[in-house]
N, C-alpha and C positions, 0 to 999 in steps of 0.2 A: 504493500500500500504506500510505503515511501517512497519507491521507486521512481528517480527522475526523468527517466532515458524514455524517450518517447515511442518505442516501442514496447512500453509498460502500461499506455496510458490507455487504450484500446479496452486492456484486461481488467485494469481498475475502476474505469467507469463501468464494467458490466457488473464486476464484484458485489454479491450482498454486501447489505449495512449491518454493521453490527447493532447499531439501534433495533434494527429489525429484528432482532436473534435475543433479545434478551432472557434470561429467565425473572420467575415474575419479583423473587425477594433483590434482584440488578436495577430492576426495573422502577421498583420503589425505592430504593437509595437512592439512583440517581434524579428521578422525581424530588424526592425531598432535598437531595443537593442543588437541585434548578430553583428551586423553591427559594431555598436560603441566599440564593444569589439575587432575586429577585427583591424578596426582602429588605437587603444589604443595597439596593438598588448600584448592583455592577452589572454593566452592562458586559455579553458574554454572546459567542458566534458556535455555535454548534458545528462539528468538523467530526463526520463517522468516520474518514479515514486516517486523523489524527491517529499515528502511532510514537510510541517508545523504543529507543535500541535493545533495551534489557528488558528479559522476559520475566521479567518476577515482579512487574507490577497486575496488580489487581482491580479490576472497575474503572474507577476512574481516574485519565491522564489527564493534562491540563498543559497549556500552554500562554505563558503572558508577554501580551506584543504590544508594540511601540509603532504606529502610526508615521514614526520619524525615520525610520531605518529602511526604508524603499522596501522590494522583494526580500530580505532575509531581515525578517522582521519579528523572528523572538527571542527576548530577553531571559527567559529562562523558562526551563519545563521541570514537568516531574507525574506526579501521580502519587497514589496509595499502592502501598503493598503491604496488604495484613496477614499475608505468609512468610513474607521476610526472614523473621527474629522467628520463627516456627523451625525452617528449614536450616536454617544456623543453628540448632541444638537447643533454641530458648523455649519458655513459656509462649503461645498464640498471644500475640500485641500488635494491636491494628497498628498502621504506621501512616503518614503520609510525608512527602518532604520533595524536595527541588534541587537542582542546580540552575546558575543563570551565567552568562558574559559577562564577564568585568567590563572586558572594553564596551561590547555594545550600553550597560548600564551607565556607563561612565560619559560616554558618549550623549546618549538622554538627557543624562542627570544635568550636565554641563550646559546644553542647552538653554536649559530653564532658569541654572540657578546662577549663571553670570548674566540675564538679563538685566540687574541691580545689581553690579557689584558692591554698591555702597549700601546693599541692605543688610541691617543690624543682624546677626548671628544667633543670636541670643532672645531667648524669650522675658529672662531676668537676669537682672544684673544686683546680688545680695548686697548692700550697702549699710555694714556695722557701725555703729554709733560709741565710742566708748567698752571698755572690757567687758561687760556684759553684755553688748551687742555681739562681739567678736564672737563668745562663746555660744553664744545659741546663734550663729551666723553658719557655723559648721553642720549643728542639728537641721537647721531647715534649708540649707545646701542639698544635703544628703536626700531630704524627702523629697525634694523637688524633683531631683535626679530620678528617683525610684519612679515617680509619679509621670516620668519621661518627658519633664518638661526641661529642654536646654537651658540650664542656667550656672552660672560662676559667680565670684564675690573677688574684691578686695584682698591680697595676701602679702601684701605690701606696708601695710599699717600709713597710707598716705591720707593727703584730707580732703577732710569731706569735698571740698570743691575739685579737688583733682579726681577723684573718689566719680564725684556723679560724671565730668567732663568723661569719664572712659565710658562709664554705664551710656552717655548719651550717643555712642560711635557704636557702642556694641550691640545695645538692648533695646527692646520694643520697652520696657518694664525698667525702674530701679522699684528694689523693694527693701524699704529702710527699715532699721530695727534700731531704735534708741531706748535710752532708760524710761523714759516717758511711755515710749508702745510698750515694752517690756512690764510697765508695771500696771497696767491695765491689760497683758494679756492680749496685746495687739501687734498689728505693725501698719505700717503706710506705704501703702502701692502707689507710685507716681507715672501716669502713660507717657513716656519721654515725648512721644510726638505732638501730643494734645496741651500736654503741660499740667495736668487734671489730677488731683490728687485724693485718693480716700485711703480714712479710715476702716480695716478690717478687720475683724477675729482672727487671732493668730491659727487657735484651733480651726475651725471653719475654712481659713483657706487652704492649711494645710491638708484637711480632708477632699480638699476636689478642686487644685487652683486653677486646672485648663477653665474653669466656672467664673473666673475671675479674669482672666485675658483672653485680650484681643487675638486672632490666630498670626501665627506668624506665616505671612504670603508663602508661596511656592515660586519663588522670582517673579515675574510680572507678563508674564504669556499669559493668554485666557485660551480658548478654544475646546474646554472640558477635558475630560481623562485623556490622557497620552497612553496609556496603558489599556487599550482593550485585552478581554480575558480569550482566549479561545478554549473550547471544552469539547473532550470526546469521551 
């Protein structure tokens, strides 16, 4: 079915579909897996002669492509294989997983994201106030990070005004921590672009700060996903 050479192509277009062939518990996974793409609202190209080189995948293969890359245009494939870790000596463990191009990914990526080279990096930029800001500057460095929002802090002990001057090159966000927010159990989010300054619960924003910030762009193209899915 992968076959390029054009005396393959005769045979493959007459080829059943495997969509055709399914058994009925293939049939409903994959139903339920269209479903949850739907959901997710990703948009997704059904391809029955979608194949894999390795034969120990299972149901369903998958391929994610870029719009940007002419005729060879995917960034990376894979599929499930929940025989896998069975057939290697282990315990039955569904699997599913990928490989992609560096270059091609890099290639995309680069696109979009040197559109703005002067766009800030950073979602926050930690700004300690005094020895007790430093100290809990590390603590909510850390959650930030978990919480997968890009942010760094000060580790230089410089001042506040050279302090926010980097935060305003780097960050969509400074988020101050003085003895004043400290002892009320808060801190102060500043939008560096708007200039707009609030009061918030320390706890509170720690528990869900993407709830608190602006997103940070994807360079400045529009033209919606660059990444259609393809599914077989």
């Amino acid at each position: 079915l992968d076959c390029k050479e054009p005396q393959c192509q005769g045979a493959i277009a007459e080829a059943p579909k495997s969509l055709d062939h399914l058994c009925q518990k293939c049939r409903a996974h994959f139903e339920e897996l269209l479903s949850f793409l739907r959901d997710l609202g990703l948009a997704y190209e059904l391809d029955p002669r979608l194949v894999r080189g390795i034969d120990y995948y299972t149901r369903t293969v998958f391929e994610l492509c870029s719009r940007e890359l002419g005729a060879q245009d995917a960034l990376l494939g894979g599929g499930r294989y929940d025989d896998l870790v069975e057939l290697l000596g282990g315990p039955p463990t569904p699997g599913v997983g990928f490989a992609g191009g560096m270059e091609r990914l890099v290639l995309v990526l680069s696109q979009h994201l040197t559109a703005n080279p002067d766009a800030p990096d950073l979602d926050v930029y930690v700004v300690p106030i005094g020895d007790e800001g430093r100290r809990k500057a590390l603590e909510v460095l850390a959650r930030l990070r978990r919480a997968g929002v890009a942010a760094d802090l000060d580790y230089m002990g410089r001042s506040l005004r050279k302090v926010m001057s980097v935060a305003a090159r780097r960050a969509r966000h400074a988020l101050l921590l003085g003895p004043d927010e400290l002892a009320q159990g808060a801190l102060t989010l500043k939008d560096l672009a708007s200039g707009e300054s609030q009061t918030l619960s320390l706890a509170e924003f720690l528990a869900d700060p993407r709830a608190f910030l602006s997103p940070l762009p994807f360079g400045e193209k529009g033209g919606g996903d660059p990444f259609p899915r393809k599914t077989g």
